[in-house]
C-alpha positions as CSV (number, residue, x, y, z in Angstrom):
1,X,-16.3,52.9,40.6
2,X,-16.1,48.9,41.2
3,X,-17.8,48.9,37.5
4,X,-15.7,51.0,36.0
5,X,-12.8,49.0,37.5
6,X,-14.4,45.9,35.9
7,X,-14.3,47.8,32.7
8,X,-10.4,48.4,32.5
9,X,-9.6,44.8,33.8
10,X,-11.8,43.5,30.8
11,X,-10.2,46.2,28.4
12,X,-6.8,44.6,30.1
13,X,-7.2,41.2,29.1
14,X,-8.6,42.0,25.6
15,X,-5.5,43.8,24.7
16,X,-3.1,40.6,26.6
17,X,-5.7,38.1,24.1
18,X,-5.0,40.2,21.1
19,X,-1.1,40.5,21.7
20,X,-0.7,36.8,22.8
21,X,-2.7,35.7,19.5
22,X,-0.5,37.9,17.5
23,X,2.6,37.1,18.9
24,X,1.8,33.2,19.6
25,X,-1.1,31.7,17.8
26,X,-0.7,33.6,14.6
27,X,2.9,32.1,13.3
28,X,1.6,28.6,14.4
29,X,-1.3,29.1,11.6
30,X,0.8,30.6,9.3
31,X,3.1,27.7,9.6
32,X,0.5,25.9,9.7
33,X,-1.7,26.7,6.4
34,X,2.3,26.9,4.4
35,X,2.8,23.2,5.7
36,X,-0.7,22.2,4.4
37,X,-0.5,23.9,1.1
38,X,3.5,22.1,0.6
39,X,1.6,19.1,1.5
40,X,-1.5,19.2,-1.1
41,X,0.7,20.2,-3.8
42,X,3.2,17.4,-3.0
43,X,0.1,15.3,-2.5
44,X,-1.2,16.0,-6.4
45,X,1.7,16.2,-7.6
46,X,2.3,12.4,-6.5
47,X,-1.1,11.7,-7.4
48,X,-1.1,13.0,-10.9
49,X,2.4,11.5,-11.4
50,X,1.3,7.7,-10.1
51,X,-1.8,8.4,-12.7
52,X,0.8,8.6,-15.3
53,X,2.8,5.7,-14.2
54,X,-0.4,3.7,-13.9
55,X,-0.8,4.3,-17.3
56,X,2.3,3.4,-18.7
57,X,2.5,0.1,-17.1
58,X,-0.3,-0.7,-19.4
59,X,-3.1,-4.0,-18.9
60,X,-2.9,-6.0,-15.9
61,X,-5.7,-7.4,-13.5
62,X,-5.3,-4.4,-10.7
63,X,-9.3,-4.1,-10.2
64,X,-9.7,-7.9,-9.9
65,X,-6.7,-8.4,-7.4
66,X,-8.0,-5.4,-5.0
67,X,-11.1,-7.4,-5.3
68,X,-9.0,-10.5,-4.1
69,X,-7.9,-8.6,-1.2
70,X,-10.6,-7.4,0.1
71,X,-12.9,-10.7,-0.1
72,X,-9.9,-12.9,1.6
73,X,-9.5,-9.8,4.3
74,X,-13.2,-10.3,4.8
75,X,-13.0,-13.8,5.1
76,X,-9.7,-13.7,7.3
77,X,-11.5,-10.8,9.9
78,X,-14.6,-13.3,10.1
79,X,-12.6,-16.2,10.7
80,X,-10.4,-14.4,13.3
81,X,-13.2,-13.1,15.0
82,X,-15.5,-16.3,15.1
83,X,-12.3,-18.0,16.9
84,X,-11.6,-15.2,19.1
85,X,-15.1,-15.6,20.1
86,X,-14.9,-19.3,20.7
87,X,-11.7,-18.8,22.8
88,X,-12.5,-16.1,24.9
89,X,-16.2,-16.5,25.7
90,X,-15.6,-19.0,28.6
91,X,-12.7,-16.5,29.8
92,X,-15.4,-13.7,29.8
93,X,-17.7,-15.4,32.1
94,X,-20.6,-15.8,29.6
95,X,-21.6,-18.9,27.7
96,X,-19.3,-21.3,29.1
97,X,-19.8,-24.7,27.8
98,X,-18.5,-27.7,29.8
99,X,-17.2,-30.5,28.1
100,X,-15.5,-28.8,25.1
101,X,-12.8,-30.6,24.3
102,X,-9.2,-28.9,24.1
103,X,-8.3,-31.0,21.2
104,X,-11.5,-29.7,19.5
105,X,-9.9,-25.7,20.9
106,X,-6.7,-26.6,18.9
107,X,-8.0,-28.1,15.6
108,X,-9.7,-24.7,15.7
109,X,-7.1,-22.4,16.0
110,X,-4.8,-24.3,14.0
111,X,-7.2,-24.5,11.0
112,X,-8.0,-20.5,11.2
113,X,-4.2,-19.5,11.8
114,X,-3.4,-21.8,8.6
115,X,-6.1,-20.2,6.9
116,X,-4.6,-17.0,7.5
117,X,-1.5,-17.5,6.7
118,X,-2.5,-19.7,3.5
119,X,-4.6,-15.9,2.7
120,X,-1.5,-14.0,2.9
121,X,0.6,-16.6,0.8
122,X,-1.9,-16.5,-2.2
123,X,-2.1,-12.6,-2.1
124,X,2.0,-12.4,-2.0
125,X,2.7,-14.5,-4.7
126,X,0.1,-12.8,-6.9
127,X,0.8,-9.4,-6.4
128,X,4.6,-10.4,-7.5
129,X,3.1,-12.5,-10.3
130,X,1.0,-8.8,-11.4
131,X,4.2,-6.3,-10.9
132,X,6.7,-8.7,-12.5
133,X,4.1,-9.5,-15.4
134,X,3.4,-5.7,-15.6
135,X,7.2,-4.6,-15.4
136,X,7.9,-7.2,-18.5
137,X,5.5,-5.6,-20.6
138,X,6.4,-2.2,-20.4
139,X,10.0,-3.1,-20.4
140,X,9.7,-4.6,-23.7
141,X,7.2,-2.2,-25.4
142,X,9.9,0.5,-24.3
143,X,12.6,-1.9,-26.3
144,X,10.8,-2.5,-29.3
145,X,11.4,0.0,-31.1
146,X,15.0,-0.4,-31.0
147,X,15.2,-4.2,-31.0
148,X,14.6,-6.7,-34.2
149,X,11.4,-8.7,-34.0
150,X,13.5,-11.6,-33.6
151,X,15.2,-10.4,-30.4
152,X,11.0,-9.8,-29.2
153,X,9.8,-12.9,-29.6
154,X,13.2,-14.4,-27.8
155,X,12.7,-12.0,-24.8
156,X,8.4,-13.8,-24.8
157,X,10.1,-17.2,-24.9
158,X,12.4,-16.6,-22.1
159,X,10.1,-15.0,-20.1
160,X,7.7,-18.0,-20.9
161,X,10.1,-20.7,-20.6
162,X,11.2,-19.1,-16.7
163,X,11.2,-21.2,-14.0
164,X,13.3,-19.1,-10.9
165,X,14.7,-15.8,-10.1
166,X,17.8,-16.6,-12.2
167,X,15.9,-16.9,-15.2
168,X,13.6,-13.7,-14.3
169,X,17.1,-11.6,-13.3
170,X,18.8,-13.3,-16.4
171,X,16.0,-11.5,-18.6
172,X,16.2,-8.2,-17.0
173,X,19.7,-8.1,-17.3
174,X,19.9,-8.8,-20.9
175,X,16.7,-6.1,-21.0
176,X,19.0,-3.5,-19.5
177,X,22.2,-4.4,-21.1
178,X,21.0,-3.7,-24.5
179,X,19.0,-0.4,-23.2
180,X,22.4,0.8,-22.3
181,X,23.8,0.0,-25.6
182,X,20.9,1.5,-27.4
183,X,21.0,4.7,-24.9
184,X,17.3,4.0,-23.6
185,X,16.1,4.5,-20.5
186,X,14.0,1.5,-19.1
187,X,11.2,1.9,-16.4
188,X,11.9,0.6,-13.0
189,X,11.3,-2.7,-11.9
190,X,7.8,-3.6,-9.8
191,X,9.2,-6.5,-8.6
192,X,13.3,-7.1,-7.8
């Protein structure tokens, strides 16, 4: 009989799994596998629409600047860890070397913090130098068509002739004050 008790309890707690799965555990995957299939068709559908975009922004060096990136991210990590090295190897007990100077310590640091910083300034200034350069050229090509040459060739001398954010907003103003005029809708800016 003791087996046959065994038998029922195991029978018991079969039927408790099956009823807490389909009570419990089956909603969480159904909400679940709906949440990931919203997800992967927001996901392409964001993809395919940058793809697009990409496109219409036209030439511009995107390759060579994610190649930028990653070399001076390299360099930065290398640098960062070769000081973090320097600094913390007498701290760790191993290594110590006596009669290093803490002038020497500083000059370190301060060169590889100015390095990194000098990294990060180069890399800002160029990806706004890439989205405004972009931006301008689509821009125009979207005005062409209803612009005279001569108005063209103005909008490439301004934006040639620019030296600050006055001169950059000044062009993009004009640029969207005559798309209003001429009922055309402008891409958006990559760089405000």
């Amino acid at each position: 009989m003791t087996g046959d008790s065994e038998m029922r309890k195991s029978i018991y707690a079969s039927i408790i799994a099956s009823i807490i799965v389909i009570i419990l555990i089956q909603p969480i995957l159904s909400v679940t596998g709906r949440a990931i299939t919203w997800a992967g068709d927001h996901l392409y559908s964001g993809i395919s629409a940058s793809t697009y975009i990409e496109a219409a922004i036209g030439h511009r060096e995107k390759f060579s600047f994610i190649g930028l990136i990653f070399i001076c991210s390299l360099l930065s990590g290398i640098i960062v860890g070769i000081v973090s090295g320097f600094f913390f190897r007498g701290r760790l007990g191993t290594l110590t070397k006596k009669g290093s100077h803490p002038i020497f310590k500083a000059v370190i640091l301060i060169i590889s913090v100015s390095s990194f910083f000098m990294t990060i300034f180069v890399l800002a200034t160029n990806f706004a130098d890439f989205q405004m350069n972009a931006s301008f050229n689509q821009r125009l090509a979207v005005l062409t068509p209803a612009i005279s040459d001569q108005k063209v060739k103005e909008f490439r001398a301004q934006w040639a002739s620019m030296q600050m954010r006055n001169d950059y907003l000044a062009i993009n103003n004009e640029m969207e004050k005559l798309a209003t005029q001429k009922g055309i809708r402008l891409p958006k800016l990559l760089w405000k």
